[in-house]
N, C-alpha and C positions, 0 to 999 in steps of 0.2 A: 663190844661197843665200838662204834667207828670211829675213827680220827676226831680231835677237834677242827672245826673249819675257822677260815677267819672272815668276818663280817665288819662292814661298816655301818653305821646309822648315824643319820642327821638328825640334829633335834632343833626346836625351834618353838617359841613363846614370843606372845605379845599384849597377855595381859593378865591382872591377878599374879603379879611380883613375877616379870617372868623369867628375872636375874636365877631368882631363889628357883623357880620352879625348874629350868634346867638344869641347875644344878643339883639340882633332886633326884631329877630322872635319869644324871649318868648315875648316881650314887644306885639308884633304884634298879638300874641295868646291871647291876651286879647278883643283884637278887635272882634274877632267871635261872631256874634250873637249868642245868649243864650247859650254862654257861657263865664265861667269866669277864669280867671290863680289863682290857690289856690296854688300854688307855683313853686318853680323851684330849682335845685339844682345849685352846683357851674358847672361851665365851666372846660374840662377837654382836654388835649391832648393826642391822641391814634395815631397808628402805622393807617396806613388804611387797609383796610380788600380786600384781593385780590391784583392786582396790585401794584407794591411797589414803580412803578415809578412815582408814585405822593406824591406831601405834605404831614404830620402829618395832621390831620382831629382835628377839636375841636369840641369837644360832649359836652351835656348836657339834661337831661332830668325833663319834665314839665308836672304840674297835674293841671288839669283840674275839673272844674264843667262846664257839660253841659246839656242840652236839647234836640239836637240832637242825633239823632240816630249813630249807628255806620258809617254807610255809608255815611251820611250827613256829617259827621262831616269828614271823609277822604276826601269827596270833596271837604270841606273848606281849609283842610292838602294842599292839593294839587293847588288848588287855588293861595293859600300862595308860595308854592315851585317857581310855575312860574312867579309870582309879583317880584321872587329875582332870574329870571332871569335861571327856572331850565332847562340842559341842558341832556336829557339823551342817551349820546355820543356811553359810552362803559358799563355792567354792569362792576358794582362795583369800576368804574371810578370816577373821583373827580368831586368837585359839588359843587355849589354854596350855594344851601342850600338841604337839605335832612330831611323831617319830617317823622317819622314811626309812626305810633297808635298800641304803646306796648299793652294796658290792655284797656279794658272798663267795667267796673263794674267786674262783673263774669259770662262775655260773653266769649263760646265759639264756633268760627266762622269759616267757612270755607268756601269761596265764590273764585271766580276766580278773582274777586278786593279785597279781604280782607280778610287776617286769624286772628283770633283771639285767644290765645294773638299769637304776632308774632312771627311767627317759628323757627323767631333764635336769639331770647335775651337773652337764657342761657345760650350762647356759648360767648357773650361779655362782657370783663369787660366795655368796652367804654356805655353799658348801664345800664348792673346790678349793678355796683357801683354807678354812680348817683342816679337810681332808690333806690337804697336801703336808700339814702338820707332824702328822703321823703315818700317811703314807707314798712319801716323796718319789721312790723308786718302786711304786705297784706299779705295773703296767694292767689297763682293762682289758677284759679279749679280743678285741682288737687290736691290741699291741700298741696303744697310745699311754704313753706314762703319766701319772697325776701331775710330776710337776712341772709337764711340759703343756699341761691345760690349763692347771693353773694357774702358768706365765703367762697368760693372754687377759688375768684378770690385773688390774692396779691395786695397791692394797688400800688406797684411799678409797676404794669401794667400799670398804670397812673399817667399824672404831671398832679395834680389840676393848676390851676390858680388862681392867687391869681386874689381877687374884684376889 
């Protein structure tokens, strides 16, 4: 059996309790065969990206040990999204729940189902500041570190939530 790898995902809700419902789906992230939740950051409120005529979105992002492959492991992502009901209406439209597979070891991927890392996490604080939570000193393969991407975000970009 191969190594565990380690993986990150963003999660992210903006309606139908989407406090609860994150918080669901890190608890739920535990459940995936061979693999296991080695942490998760705090819950976070952001503006939503695109469209303005929907709710604030509540982000948070969760790391991962797994045994799956990359693409295995998107299909369990997504698996998960539809068990909560996922609806893909409009892009970048509100959502019940929303799982992304940021990082997987120092995989770099580029499939018509999966980039790797994902093409636009440098551009959010709704992810690179949680991410930096839990992985302050990753460096991506290009040799840029989280928390020096991070530092480009303000933290007033986001209201944490308190536990």
């Amino acid at each position: 059996m191969r190594l565990p790898s380690c993986a990150y995902v963003g999660l992210g809700s903006n309606f139908d309790d989407p406090r609860a419902r994150v918080s669901r789906a890190i608890e739920e992230l535990d459940n995936i065969a061979l693999t296991r939740l080695a942490g998760a950051s705090r819950c976070y409120i952001s503006r939503p990206v695109g469209p303005q005529d929907q709710p604030d979105f509540v982000n948070a992002v969760a790391a991962l040990e797994t045994r799956l492959s990359p693409l295995a492991l998107l299909d369990q992502l997504q698996a998960l999204e539809q068990r909560h009901r996922r609806v893909r209406k409009r892009h970048w439209g509100p959502r019940s729940l929303d799982l992304d597979l940021l990082l997987y070891d120092n995989i770099v991927m580029n499939t018509p189902r999966l980039t790797l890392p994902h093409p636009y996490m440098q551009q959010r604080s709704f992810v690179m500041l949680p991410l930096a939570e839990l992985a302050r000193e990753v460096y991506l393969p290009d040799g840029r570190r989280i928390s020096s991407l991070a530092a480009q975000f303000s933290a007033s970009d986001l209201q944490p939530l308190l536990p």
